[in-house]
N, C-alpha and C positions, 0 to 999 in steps of 0.2 A: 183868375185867368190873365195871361200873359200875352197883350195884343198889340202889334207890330199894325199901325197907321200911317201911311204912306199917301200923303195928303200936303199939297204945296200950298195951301191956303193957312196962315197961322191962325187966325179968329175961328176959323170952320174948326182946328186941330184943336184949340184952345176948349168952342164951347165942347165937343166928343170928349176928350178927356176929361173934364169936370162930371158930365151926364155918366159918363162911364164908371166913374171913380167910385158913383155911387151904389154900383151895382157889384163893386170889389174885381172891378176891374187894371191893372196897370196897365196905359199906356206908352209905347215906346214909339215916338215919332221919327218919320225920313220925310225929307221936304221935296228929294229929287229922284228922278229913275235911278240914278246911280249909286246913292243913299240904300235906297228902298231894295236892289237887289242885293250890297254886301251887306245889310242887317240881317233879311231875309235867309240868308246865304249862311250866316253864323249860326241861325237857329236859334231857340228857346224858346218859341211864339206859341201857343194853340191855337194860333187865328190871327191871319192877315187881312185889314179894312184899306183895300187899294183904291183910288181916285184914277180915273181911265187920263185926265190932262196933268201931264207931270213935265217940268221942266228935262230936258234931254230924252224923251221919248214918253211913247202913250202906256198906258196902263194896260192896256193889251198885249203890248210886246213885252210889257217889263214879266206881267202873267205867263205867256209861253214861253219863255225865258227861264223862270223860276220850274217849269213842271218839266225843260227840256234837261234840268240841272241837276232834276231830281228831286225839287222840296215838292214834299208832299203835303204841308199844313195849308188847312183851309184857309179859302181866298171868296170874301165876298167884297165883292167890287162896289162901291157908293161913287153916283154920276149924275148928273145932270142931262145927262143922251137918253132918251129914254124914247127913242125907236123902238120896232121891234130888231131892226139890223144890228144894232149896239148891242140891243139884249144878247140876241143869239152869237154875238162874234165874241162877249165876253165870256159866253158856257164855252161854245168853242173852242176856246185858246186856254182853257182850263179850270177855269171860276166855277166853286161849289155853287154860290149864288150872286145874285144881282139886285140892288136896291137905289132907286131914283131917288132925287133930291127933288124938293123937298123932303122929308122922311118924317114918323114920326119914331120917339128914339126907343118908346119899350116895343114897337115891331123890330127896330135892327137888333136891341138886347136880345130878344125872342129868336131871331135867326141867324145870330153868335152863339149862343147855346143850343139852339139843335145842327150848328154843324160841327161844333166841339161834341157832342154830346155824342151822333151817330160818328164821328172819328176816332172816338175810344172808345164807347160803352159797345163791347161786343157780347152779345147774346149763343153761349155756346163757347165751350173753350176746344177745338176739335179742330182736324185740318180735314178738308175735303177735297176727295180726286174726283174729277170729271176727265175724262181720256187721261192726256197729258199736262192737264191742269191742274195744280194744288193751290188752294186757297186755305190759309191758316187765318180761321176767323178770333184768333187769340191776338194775335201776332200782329196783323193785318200786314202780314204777306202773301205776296202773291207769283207762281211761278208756272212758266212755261215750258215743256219740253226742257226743263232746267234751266229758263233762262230770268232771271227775275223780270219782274213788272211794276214799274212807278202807277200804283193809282191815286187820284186824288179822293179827299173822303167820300166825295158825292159817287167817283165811279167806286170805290170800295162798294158802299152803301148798293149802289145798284147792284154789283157781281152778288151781295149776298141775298139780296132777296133773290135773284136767278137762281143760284145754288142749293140755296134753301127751296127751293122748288122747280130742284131740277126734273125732266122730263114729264112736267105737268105744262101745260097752257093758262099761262098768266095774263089776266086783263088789263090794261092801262089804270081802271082806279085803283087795284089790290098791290100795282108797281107803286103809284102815286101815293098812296097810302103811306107804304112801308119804305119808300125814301125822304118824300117831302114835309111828312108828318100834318100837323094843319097850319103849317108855312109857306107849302107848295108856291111854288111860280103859275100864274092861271094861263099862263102863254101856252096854245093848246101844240105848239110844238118841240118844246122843251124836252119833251122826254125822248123824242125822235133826235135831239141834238145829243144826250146823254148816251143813248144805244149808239149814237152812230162814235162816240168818243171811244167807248168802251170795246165796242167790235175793232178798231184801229187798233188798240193794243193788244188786247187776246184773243182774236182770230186773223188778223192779217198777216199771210208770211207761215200761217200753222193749217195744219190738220189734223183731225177732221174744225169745219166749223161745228162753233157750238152755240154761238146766237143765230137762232131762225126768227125770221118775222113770221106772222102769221096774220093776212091781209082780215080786218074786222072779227078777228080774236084776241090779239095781243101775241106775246111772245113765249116761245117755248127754249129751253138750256139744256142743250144734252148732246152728247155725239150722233 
């Protein structure tokens, strides 16, 4: 695995890459936002390890920046903010996940491989239409009314449990299940921060919608 650390602390970057190496990891270091976005930008990563405090701007913005650009490789943010305000403004601004410092290192190994893992391994080589919706779960594209759609893995990961169950009512554990694996975030609003990402890009601006909430059922996917 090929993972782009964007981390201005050299000792913090030093001990990760050591820990990592041993898990047949390569790490590729950026010290600064500015760094971190033309590496990022070059590509070749399966997975970005972003620091929210970065010289020339926050890891937040360097993250919306990166998903408004179009890179879709996952991004689990490592911080020391560990609000729940931090939490949710890092799903927010596009972060598959989020992991507070202190950390212990085979949990972050553990949720670098299941957001590599559900970023490639697609289950189903098949494209699915819902109205004007095509989803190619081979491909991991995604299209609107013909217009493409940047997801990041985590929203991939959610469109396909929806799809794969479209026009059923789905309950927040069988979503939580089938996106967070047992790495899940226990933040009980998480997943309301995920739908509401994911409704921003494939239903805002279209019709028909096709995420309904469904008040003390969960969510239903369908025209």
């Amino acid at each position: 695995m090929r993972v782009l650390l964007v981390e201005d602390d050299p000792a913090i970057a030093a001990v990760l890459r050591a820990g990592l190496a041993e898990h047949d990891m390569l790490v590729v270091r950026a010290g600064t936002y500015r760094d971190g976005l033309a590496r990022a930008l070059d590509g070749g990563f399966d997975l970005c390890l972003l620091d929210v405090m970065l010289p020339g701007g926050s890891g937040f913005d360097l993250c919306r920046e990166l998903r408004a650009r179009g890179v879709a490789t996952p991004i689990l943010m490592l911080t020391a903010r560990d609000t729940v305000d931090d939490r949710v403004t890092g799903l927010d601004v596009g972060a598959d996940d989020y992991l507070t410092k202190p950390f212990a290192l085979r949990e972050l190994v553990a949720r670098m491989r299941a957001l590599v893992r559900r970023g490639s391994a697609r289950v189903g080589w098949e494209t699915v239409r819902v109205a004007d919706l095509e989803v190619d779960l081979a491909a991991h594209r995604v299209r609107r009314a013909g217009v493409p759609i940047e997801l990041t893995a985590k929203e991939f990961a959610l469109l396909e449990c929806f799809v794969r169950h479209r026009d059923q009512v789905v309950d927040r554990a069988a979503i939580t299940a089938q996106v967070w694996d047992e790495n899940h975030d226990p933040f009980t609003n998480v997943l309301e921060v995920l739908v509401r990402r994911l409704r921003r890009k494939i239903d805002d601006g279209f019709e028909p919608k096709l995420i309904h909430t469904l008040r003390g059922a969960g969510y239903r996917f369908g025209a």
